[in-house]
N, C-alpha and C positions, 0 to 999 in steps of 0.2 A: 581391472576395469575402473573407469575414471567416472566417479561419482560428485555430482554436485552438490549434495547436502552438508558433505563432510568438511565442503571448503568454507559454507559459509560463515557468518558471527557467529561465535556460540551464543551470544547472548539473544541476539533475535532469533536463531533457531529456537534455543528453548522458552522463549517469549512465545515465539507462534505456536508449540505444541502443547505448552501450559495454557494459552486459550481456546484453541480448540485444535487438539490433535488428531480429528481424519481429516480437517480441511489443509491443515498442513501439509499430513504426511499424501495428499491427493496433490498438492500442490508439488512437494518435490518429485511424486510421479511423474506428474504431467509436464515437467521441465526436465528431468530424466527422458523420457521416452522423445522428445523433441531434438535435447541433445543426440543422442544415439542414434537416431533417424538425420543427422548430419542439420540439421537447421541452424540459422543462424540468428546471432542473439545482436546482431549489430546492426542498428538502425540505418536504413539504405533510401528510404523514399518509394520502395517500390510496393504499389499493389499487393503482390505476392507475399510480401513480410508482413501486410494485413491480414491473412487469413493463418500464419503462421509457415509458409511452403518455400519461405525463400532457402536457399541451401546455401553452408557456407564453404566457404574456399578453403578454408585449412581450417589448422584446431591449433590458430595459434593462441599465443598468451591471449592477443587483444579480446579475442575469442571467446577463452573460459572465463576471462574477467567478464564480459558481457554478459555472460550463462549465469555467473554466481551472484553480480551485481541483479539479475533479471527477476531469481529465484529467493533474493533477499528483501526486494522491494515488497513481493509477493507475500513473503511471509510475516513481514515486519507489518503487513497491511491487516495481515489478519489478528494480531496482539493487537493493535490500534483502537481497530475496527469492536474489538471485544472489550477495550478500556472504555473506552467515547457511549457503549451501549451502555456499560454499567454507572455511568455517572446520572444523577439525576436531573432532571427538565432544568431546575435554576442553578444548579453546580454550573452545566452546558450554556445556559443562557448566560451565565457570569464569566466563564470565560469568554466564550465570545464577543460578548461586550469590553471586556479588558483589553481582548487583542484588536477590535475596530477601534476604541481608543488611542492605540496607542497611535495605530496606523493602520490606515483601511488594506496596507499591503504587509500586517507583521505577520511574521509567519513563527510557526514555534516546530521546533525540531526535535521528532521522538524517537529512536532506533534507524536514524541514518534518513530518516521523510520530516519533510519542511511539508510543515500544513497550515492555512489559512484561515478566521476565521471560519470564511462558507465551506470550504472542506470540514472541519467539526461537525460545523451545522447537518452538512447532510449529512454526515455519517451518522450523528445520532437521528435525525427525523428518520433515514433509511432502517435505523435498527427497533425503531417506536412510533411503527406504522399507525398504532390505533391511539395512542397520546397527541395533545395539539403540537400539533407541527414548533419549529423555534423557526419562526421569520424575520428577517431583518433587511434591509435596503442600505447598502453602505452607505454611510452619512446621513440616513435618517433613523430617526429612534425607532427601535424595537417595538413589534409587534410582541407583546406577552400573550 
């Protein structure tokens, strides 16, 4: 049986289970049972691939790369996601000011994901619901 977890990085595999391994291992669930139920991991435009129902035509290459690429983004989101919560309010706010400096479009590259300042940003505001928010307006200064 053709399992998707085994394909992917090892190193973002074991990034995402070193930070939380039942959202992981729920994750390669839930792209396992997708897979298996014939879905398709190739972006089509249609409706139907919104709700996750589109079905694919074969289980070619283009295919399993789509599945592993799908279930890597997933999981590499979840190490990220558990880096970005544990940095502190100005650690956060200092990166993100570095990277609108350089360029309100730089982007910084962690386990195969290109992220933005405002992507940081909400991911830590997301994960420090009850701390002051980090606001900022590209190209105007920071709200602290």
């Amino acid at each position: 049986m053709l399992t998707l977890d085994s394909r992917t990085n090892p190193t973002i595999h074991a990034a995402a289970f070193a930070a939380n391994e039942a959202e992981a291992k729920r994750l390669c669930e839930e792209t396992q049972k997708l897979w298996d139920e014939g879905g398709s991991f190739i972006p089509s435009g249609s409706l139907d691939q919104l709700f996750g129902f589109e079905p694919r035509r074969s289980d070619s290459q283009e295919e399993l790369d789509a599945a592993v690429g799908h279930l890597e983004t997933k999981l590499a989101m979840v190490a990220i996601q558990k880096t970005i919560s544990q940095m502190t309010r100005e650690d956060c706010v200092t990166l993100v000011r570095a990277l609108n400096c350089i360029d309100m479009g730089a982007r910084v590259k962690v386990l195969g994901q290109e992220l933005q300042a405002v992507d940081i940003r909400h991911i830590w505001n997301d994960q420090h619901p009850s701390e002051a928010q980090i606001i900022s307006n590209e190209g105007i200064a920071f709200e602290i």
